[in-house]
N, C-alpha and C positions, 0 to 999 in steps of 0.2 A: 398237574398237567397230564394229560391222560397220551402217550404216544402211541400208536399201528404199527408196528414191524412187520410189513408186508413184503414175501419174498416167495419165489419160484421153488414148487417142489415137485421136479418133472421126471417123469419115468426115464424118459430118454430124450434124445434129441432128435432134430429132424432127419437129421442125415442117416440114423441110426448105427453111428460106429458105437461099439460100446464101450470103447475107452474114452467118448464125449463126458461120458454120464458122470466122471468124476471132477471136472468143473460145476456141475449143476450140484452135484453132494459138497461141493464147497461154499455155494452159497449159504446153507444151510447152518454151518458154521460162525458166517458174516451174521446171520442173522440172529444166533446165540449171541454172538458178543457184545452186538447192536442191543438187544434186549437189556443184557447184563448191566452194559452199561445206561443205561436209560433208568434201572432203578436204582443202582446207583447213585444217580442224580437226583433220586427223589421222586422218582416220576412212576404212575399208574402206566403200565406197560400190558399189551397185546398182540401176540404173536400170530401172523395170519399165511399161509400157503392160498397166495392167490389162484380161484380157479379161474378156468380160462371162461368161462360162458360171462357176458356183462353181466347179464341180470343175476347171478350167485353173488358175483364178486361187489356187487352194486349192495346187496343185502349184506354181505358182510360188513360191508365200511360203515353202512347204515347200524349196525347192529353194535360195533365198538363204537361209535360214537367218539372219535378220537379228535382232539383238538391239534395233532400233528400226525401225518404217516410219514415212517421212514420206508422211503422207497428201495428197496436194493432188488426188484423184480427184472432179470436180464432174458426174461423169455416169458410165453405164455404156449402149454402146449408143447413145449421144448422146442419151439421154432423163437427165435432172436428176432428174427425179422416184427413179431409183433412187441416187443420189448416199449416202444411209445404208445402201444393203446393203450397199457395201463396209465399211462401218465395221461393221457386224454382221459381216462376216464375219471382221473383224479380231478384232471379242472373242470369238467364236465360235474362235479359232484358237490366243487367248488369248495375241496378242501386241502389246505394248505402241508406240501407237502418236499421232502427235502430232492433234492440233486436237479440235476440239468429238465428243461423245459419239453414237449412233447418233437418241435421240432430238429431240437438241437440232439436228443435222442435218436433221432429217426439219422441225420446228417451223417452223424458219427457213424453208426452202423453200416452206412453206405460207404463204402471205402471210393467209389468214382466220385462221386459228388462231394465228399468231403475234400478229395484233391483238388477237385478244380475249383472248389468256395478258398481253400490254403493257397493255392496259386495267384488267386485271383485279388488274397491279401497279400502276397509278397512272401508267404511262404514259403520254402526251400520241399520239395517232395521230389521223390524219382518218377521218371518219363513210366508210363503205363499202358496200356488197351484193355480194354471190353472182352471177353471172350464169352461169346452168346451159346457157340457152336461148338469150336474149337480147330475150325477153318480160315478165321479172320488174320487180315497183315500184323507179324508179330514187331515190336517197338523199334524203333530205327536204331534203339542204342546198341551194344554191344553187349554178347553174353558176358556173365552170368544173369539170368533173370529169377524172378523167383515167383510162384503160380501160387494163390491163396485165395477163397471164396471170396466176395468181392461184398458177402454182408455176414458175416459172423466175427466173433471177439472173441479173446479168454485163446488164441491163436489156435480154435477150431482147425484142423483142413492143414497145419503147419507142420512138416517133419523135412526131414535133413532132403527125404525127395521130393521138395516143393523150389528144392534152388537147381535149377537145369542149366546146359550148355549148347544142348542144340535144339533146332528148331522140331526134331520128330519129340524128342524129349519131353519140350515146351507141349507141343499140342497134344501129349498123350496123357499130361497132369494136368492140362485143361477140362480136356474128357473127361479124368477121372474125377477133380471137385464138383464139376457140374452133375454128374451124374448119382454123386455120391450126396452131396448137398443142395442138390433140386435149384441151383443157382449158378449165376455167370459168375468167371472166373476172373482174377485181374492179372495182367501177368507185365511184372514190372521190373525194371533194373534194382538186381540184389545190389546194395551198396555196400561194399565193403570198408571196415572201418571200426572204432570202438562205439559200444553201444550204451544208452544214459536211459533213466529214467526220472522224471519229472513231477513230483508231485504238486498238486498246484489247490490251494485253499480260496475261497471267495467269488467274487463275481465283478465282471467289469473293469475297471479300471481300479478300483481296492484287491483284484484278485493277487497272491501272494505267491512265491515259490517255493518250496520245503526244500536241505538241504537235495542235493544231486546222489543221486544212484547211479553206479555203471556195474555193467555183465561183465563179469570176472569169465572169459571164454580161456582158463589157462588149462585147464582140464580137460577139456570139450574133447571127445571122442577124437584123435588124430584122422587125417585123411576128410572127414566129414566140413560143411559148410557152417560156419559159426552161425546160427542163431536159434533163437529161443522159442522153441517147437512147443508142442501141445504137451507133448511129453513131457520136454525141461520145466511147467510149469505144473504139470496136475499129477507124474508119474511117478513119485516120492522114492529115491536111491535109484533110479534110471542112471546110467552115463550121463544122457543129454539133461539130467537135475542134477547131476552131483557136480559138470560142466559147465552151468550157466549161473555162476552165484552172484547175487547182488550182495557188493560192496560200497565203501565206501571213495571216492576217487581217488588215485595217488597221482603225485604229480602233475596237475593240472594247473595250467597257468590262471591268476584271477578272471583276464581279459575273456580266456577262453571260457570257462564257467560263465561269466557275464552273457558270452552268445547263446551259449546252448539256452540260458533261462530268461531271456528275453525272445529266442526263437519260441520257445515251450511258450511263455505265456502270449506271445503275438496268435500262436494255433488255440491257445487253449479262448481266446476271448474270438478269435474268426467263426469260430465256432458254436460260440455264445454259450460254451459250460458257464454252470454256476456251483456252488458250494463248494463240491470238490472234483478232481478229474488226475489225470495222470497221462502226458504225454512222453513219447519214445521217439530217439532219436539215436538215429547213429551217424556220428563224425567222422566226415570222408577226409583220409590225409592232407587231400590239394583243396577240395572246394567245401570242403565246412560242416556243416550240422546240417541234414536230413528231416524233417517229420516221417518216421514210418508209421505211428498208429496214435489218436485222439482217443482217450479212453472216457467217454464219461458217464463210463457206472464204473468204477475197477474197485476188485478184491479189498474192501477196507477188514478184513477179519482182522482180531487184534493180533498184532507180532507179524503182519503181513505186511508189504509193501509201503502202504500210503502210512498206515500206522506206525513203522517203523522211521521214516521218514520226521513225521509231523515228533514222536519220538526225542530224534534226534536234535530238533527244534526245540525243546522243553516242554511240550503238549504232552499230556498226558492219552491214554487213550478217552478215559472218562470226558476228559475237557475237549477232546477231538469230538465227541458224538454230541455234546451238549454245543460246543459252537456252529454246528450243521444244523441243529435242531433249534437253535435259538433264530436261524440266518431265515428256516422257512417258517416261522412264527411272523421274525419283522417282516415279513412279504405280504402276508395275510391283515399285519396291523402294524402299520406303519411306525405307531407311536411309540411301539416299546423299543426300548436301547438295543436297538440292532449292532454297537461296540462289544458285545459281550464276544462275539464271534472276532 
């Protein structure tokens, strides 16, 4: 089988902060391991830095001639927002290719409209608004809020001053994401609370949950707002990294786990991820588990998150990249044993 390891190699990103640029050097790593493991498996492997023009990237697909592309492209250009035209352009090419759908790409990235599709399944999400300007009615709830780009991932636009208390505060970190990431701002009730993560394998109603992750915040910077900034994930011995360690839960009752991973996979199927995705969730003391973020492209590099996860399960990583790879094969031809995933 011959696999495409197709992935974003961008100079920078749109916003142009230049400590963005170290989530995009980490795709590049996903896509090492991705490879590594695909020959591993036995498999004719090709490694591609999507360019952003169609017609290049249209030649390239044509030119590997691949009977699978592993997709892990989370930008084109270092703008995220186009992150689903590659996947259009993959069905448009009509070849059979791994993780979530062109739409379900698009959803996730949109943080408004992914809340109101979660809402609108019964999902649990905090009260939010639109900030276009950074003049708009700020949320009827009650500070603390917390102000993040309203279409970027990999928590772009996220640091300890994105959780504010008053309203000049609110509109002055409205200003600055918009201005800074050429986008509306969303600015939402911070929920305070212990914080999970969720890895989730499959699609539909066979989709799976990997043991539970939570943010070990026992370190976190004192005086600062617990959560897991741009920094705590891409800024390697930072405070806010050496303060946000994913562990494994202690003391957590069954029942409780049981909600957190049946909230996680209620968002993760609202959504219509498939193969794999990774939902976030922080549990408020009085009223329960939150959705704060749908991920569905997230960091699979090996020894990273979902890998570590799926791990913990008895999955290997080699057998984590070959059951993704076998899931977008049976979609393409139905007939082969799509159980191997």
């Amino acid at each position: 089988m011959r696999v495409l390891v197709l992935y974003n190699d961008d100079a920078g990103l749109l916003g142009d902060a230049s400590l963005d640029t170290a989530a995009v050097r980490d795709v590049l790593d996903a896509a090492h391991g991705v490879a590594a493991a695909c020959r591993k498996n036995g498999w004719e492997v090709t490694s591609v830095a999507a360019p952003r023009a169609p017609g290049e990237l249209l030649c390239a697909l044509s030119a590997s001639r691949p009977d699978v592309v592993f997709n892990l492209v989370e930008a084109l250009g270092g703008d995220a927002r186009l992150e689903a035209g590659l996947a259009w352009l993959l069905e448009l090419a009509g070849l059979p290719y791994t993780g979530s759908p062109p739409l379900t790409l698009s959803l996730a990235l949109h943080k408004p409209l992914a809340k109101a599709v979660l809402r609108d399944h019964g999902v649990p999400v905090a009260e939010g608004v639109l900030f276009e300007h950074g003049d708009e009615p700020l949320p009827t709830c009650a500070p603390p809020w917390i102000v993040k780009p309203s279409r970027e991932d990999a928590s772009h636009g996220i640091s300890t001053e994105s959780v504010v208390r008053t309203e000049a505060a609110a509109r002055a970190r409205a200003r600055h994401v918009i201005e800074v990431y050429r986008q509306s701002a969303l600015v939402e009730e911070f929920v305070e609370g212990r914080e999970f993560n969720v890895a989730v394998l499959g699609e539909g109603d066979a989709a799976r949950t990997l043991p539970l992750a939570e943010i070990d915040f026992s370190r976190f910077p004192a005086g600062l707002p617990r959560l897991v900034t741009y920094a705590a994930k891409w800024v390697d011995g930072s405070p806010e990294d050496m303060g946000s360690v994913p562990v494994q839960p202690s003391g957590l009752e069954p029942t409780l786990a049981a909600c957190l991973e049946s909230t996680a996979l209620a968002a993760y199927r609202a959504l219509g991820l498939r193969d794999y995705g990774r939902v976030d969730l922080r549990l408020h003391p009085e009223r329960g588990p939150f959705v704060l973020e749908v991920n569905a492209n997230p960091d699979i590099t090996p020894g990273e998150g979902l890998a570590r996860a799926a791990g913990r399960s008895g999955i290997t990583y080699d057998q984590l990249i070959a059951g993704i790879v076998y899931a977008a094969r049976a979609r393409a031809n139905p007939a082969e044993i799509s159980s191997r995933h």
